[in-house]
C-alpha positions in Angstrom: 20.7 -24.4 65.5 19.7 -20.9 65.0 16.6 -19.1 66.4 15.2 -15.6 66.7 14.5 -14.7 71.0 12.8 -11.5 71.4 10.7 -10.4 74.9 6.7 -10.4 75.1 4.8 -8.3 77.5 1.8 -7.3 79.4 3.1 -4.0 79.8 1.4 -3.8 83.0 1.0 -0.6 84.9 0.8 -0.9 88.5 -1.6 1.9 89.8 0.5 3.3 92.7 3.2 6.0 92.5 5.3 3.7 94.1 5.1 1.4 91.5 8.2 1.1 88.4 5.2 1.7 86.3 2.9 3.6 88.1 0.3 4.3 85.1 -0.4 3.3 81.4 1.1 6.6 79.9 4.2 5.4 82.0 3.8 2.0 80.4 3.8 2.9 77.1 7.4 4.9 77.2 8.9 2.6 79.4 8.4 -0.2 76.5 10.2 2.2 73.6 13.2 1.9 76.4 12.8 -1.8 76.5 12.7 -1.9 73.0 16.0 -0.3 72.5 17.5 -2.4 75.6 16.2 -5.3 73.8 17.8 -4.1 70.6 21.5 -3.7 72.6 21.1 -6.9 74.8 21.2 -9.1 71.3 17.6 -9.5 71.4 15.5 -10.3 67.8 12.4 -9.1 68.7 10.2 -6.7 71.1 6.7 -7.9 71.0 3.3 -6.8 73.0 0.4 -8.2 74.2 -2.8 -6.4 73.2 -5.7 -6.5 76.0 -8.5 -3.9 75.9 -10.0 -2.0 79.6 -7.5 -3.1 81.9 -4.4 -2.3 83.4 -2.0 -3.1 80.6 -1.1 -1.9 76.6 -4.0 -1.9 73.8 -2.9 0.5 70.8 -0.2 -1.7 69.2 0.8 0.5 65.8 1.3 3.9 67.3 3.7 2.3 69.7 5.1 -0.3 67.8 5.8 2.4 65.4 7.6 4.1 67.8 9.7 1.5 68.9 10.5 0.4 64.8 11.5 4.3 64.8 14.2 4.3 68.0 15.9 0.8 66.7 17.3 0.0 63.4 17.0 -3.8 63.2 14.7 -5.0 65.9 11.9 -6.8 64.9 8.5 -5.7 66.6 5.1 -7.2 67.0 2.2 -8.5 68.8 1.0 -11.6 70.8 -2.0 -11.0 69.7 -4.3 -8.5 68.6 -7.5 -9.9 69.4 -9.4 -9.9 65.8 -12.6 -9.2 68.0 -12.1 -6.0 68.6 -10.8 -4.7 65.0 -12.2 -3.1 61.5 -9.9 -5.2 59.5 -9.6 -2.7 56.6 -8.3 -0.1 59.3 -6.2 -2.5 60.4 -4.4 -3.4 57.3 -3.9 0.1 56.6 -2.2 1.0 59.9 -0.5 -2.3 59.6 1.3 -1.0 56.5 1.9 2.0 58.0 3.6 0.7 60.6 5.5 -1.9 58.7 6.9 0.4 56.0 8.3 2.8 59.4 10.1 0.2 59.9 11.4 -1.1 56.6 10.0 -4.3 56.8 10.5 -5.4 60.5 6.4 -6.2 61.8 5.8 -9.4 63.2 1.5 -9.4 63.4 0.7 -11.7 65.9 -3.5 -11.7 65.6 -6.3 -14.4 66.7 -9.6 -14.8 68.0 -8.2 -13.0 71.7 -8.5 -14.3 74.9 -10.7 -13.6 77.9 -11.3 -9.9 78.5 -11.7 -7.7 81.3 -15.0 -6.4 79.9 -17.8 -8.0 79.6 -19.1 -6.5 76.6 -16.3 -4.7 75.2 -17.0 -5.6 71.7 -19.6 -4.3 72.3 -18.4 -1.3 73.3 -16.3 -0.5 70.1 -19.4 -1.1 67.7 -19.2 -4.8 67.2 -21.8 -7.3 67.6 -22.5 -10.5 66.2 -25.7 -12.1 64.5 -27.4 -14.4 66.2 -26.7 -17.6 64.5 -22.4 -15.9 64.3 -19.9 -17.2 67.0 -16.7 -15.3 67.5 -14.0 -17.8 66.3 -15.6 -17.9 62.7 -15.9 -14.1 63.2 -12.3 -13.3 63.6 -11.1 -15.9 60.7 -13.7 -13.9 58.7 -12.1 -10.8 59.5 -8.8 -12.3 59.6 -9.0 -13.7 55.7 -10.5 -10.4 54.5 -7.3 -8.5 56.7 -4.9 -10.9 54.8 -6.3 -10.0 51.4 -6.1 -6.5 51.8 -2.3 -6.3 52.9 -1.7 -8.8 49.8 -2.7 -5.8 47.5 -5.9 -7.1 46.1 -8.3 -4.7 45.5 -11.3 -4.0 47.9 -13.0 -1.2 47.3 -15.2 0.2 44.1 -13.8 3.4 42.2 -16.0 6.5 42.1 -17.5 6.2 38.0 -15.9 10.0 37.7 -12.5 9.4 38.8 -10.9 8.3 36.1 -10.2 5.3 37.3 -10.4 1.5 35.6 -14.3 0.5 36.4 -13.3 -3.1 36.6 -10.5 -2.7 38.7 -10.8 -2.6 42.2 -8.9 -0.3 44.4 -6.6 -1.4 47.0 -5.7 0.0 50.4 -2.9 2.7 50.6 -0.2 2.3 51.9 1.0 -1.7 51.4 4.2 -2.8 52.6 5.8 -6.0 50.0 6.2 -8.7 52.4 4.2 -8.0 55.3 1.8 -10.8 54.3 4.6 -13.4 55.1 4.7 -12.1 58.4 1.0 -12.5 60.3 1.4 -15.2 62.9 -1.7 -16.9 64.4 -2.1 -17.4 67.9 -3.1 -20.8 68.3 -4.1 -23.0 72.1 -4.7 -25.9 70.1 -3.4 -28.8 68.1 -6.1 -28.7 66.0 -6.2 -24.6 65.7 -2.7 -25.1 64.9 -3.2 -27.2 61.7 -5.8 -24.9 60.7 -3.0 -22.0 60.4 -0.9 -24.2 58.4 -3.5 -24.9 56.3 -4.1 -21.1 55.9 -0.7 -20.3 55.5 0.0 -18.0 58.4 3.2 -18.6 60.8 2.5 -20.1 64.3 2.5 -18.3 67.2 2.2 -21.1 69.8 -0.1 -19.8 72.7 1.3 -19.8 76.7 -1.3 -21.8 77.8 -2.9 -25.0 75.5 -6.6 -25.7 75.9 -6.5 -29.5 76.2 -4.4 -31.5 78.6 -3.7 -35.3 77.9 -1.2 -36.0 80.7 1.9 -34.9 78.8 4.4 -32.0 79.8 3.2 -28.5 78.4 6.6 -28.5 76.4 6.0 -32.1 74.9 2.3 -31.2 74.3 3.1 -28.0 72.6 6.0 -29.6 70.2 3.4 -32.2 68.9 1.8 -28.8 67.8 4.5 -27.4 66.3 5.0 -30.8 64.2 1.4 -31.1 63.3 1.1 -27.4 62.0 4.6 -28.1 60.2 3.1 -30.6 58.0 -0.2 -28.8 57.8 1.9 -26.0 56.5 4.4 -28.5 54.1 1.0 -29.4 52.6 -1.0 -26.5 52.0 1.0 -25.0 49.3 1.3 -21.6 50.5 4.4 -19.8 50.7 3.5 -17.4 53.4 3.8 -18.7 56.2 6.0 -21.8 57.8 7.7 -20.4 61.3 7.5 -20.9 64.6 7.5 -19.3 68.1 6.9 -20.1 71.6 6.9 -18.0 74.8 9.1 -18.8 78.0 9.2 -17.4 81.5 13.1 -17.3 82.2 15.1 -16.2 84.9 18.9 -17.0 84.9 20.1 -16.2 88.5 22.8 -14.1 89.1 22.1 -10.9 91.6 20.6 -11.4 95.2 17.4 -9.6 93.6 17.0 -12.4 90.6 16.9 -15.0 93.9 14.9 -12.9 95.4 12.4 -12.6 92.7 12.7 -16.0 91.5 15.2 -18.3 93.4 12.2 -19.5 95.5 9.3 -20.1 92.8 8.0 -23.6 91.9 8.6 -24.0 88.4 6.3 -26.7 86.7 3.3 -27.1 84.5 0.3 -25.6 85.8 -3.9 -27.0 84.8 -6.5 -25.0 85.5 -9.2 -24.5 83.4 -10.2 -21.7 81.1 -13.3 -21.1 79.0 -14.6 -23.9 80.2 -11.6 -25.8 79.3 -8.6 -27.9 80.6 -5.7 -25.6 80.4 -2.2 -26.6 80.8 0.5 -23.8 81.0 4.1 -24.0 81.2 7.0 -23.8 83.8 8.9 -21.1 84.7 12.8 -21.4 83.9 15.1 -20.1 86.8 18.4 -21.0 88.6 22.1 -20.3 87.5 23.1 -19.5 83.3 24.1 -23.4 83.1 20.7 -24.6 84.7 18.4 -22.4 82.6 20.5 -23.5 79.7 20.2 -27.2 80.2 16.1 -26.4 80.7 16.1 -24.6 77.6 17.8 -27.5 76.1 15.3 -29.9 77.5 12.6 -28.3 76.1 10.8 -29.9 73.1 9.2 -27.2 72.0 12.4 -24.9 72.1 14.1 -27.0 70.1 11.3 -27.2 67.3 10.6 -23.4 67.3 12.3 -21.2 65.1 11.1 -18.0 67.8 11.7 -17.8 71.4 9.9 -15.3 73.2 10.8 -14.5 76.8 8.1 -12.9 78.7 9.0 -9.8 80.7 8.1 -8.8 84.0 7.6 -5.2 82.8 6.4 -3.7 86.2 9.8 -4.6 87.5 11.2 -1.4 85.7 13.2 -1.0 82.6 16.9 -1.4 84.0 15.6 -5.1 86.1 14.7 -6.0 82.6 17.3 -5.4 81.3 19.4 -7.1 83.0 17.0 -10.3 82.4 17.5 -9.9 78.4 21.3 -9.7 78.9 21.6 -12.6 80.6 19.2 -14.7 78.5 21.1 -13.5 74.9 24.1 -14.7 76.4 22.8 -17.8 76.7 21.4 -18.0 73.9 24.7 -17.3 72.5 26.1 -20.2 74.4 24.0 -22.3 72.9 24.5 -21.6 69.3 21.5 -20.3 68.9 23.1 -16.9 67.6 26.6 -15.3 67.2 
């Protein structure tokens, strides 16, 4: 069976000048150089996280502009922009900027964001909500009215002496034709998955699920991937209907991959977050043919259509590489691609 991998990352910066990535700056350039590694290794996709005051990337479009610019048929986006922190016209506008840079080739991972470093950093950039408003119904708020404006619907009135059509709205500039197929949700739920099927937006399957019923993460998280798959089958839209999930993966082959990784414990972890159970998943590592067989063990993997592989970013560019190299030729063993 076929599937997409690309890498998701932090883009951590390390705050030392001994560090591989020793500031944010440093950060940001290093990841158009894993974008074109990716690109070279086989890889799909380069996707970022988006987290605002803290040690790691938060202005997605200029740079995933940049990497669409230095490749020519990777596929770039976002686990996720948190919707909490964004205008959504503005959005939708730099969102077709960046898609029609790269000729088609954004994958818009957005959602209600997780935890922050700040605690009012909404706040911060302007926002605030009502009293009786809660954040999740916020950001789907935002989210709907985002959608609608990169569809090409009009949204805002015409000046009377323009010489426009009064009863036509006018729409945002520029649009990209397709881009509305490719927004993925990120979802920590069963039941938030269902509701992106039922919306019409692809799943992006969190790293961590906010419930825990005694089942393995991968098992747990492929029950999600079903239910939003026949959410999705019955909500008539057409713009939505993939899948992706997120792996830590570490074939062994160097003295410095055991030395990383050779030694970690490698299951499911519960904790709780937000004042929920949350159950996150293992961490793949040991020789090509292990990490294969994991991989082929793996529910989840087998029902998504996306596999992301998270990257240790502040482990340099050429470390990294050499991960994604490894991984693409397993996923070539696999049949995964050719």
């Amino acid at each position: 069976m076929t599937k997409k991998i690309g890498f998701l990352t932090f883009g951590h910066s390390g705050g030392s000048s001994k560090s591989p990535v020793p500031t944010g700056a440093d950060a940001v350039r290093q990841m158009l150089d894993l974008a074109v590694a990716a690109e070279e290794s086989g890889f799909d996709g380069a996707w970022m996280r988006v987290h605002h005051f803290g040690n790691s990337l938060s202005t997605p479009f200029p740079l995933l502009a940049a990497m669409a610019a230095k490749t020519t048929t990777l596929e770039v986006g976002t686990g996720v922009i948190d919707m909490r922190y964004e205008n959504p016209l503005y959005m939708a506008e730099m969102a077709g900027a960046t898609d029609a840079i790269s000729n088609g080739r954004l994958q818009l991972g957005i959602s209600r964001g997780s935890p922050e470093s700040a605690r009012d950093g909404q706040h911060q950039f302007g926002y605030d909500l009502e009293p009786d408003q809660d954040w999740a119904t916020e950001t789907r708020a935002r989210t709907a009215r985002f959608r609608t404006a990169i569809s090409g619907a009009g949204m805002a009135h015409p000046m009377p002496d323009r010489h426009h059509d009064q009863d036509s709205l006018l729409p945002i500039n520029p649009l990209s034709p397709g881009l509305e197929n490719r927004i993925w949700w990120g979802a920590a739920t069963i039941g938030s998955g269902v509701w992106t099927g039922s919306v019409g937006m692809n799943l992006l399957s969190s790293t961590l699920l906010l419930e825990d019923d005694g089942r393995p993460f991968h098992v747990l998280q492929a029950d999600q991937l079903r239910q939003y798959k026949d959410a999705y089958a019955a909500s008539g839209h057409s713009t939505g209907g993939m899948t992706a999930v997120t792996r830590s993966a570490f074939p062994i082959t160097t003295n410095t991959d055991e030395i990383y990784f050779g030694r970690r414990e490698h299951g499911d972890s519960v904790g709780v977050l937000d004042g929920s159970v949350a159950r996150s998943g293992p961490t793949y590592a040991g020789s090509p043919e292990d990490v294969a067989q994991q991989f082929i063990n793996d529910e989840a993997i087998t029902e998504a259509d996306y596999v992301l592989f998270a990257l240790p970013n502040q482990l340099g560019v050429d470390y990294n590489t050499h991960v994604m190299t490894e991984i693409a030729n397993i996923a070539r063993e696999l049949g995964w691609k050719k």
